[in-house]
N, C-alpha and C positions, 0 to 999 in steps of 0.2 A: 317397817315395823319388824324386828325382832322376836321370834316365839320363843317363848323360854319356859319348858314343863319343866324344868327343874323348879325355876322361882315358883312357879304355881303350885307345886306339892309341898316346897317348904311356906308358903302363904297359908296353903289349907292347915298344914302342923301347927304352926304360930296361931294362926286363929285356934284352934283347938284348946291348945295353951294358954290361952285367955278365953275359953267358955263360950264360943262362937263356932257357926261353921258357915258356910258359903249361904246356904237359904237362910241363917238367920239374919247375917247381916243384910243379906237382900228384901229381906222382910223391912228393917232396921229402914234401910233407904229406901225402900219403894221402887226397886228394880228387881227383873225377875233374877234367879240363881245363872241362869246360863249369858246375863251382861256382865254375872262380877268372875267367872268365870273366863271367859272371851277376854275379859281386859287385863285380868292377873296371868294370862297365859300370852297376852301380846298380841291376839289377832285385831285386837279393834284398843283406840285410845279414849279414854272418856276421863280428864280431869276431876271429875264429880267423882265418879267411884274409884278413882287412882286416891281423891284425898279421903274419904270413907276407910277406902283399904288401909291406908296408911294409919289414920285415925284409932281405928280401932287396935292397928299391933304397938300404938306407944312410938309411930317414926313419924318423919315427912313422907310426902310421896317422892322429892329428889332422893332421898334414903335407898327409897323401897324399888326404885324404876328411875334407877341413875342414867340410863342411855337417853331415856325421854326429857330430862329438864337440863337446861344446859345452867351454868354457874350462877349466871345471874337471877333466874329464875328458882333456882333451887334455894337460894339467899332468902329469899323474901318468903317462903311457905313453910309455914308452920302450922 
């Protein structure tokens, strides 16, 4: 796994930019701030809030955490 605080500070900006921040959207799905945080920053993988994340900025999650889905799998998530 990759950490990447860079993608995690432009995720928290993005979300801003659409009227969100980390505890809301964790509210949103029913996980606490510090799972959506852990997984936008790379220490832990969670499909579930990789596609939430993605969700709410308007991308896929192949988009948003290109190292994590390989071609085929990025194909098919929307």
């Amino acid at each position: 796994m990759t950490v990447d605080l860079a993608r995690h500070a432009d995720i928290r900006k993005r979300l801003s930019a659409v009227g969100l921040s980390i505890s809301a959207l964790a509210r949103e799905v029913g996980v606490a701030p510090e799972t959506i945080t852990i997984v936008s920053q790379g220490y832990r993988r969670s499909r579930r809030v990789e596609s939430e994340l993605a969700s709410a900025l308007g991308t896929t999650p192949a988009q948003l955490f290109p190292e994590r889905y390989t071609a085929e799998e990025g194909s098919t998530e929307e």
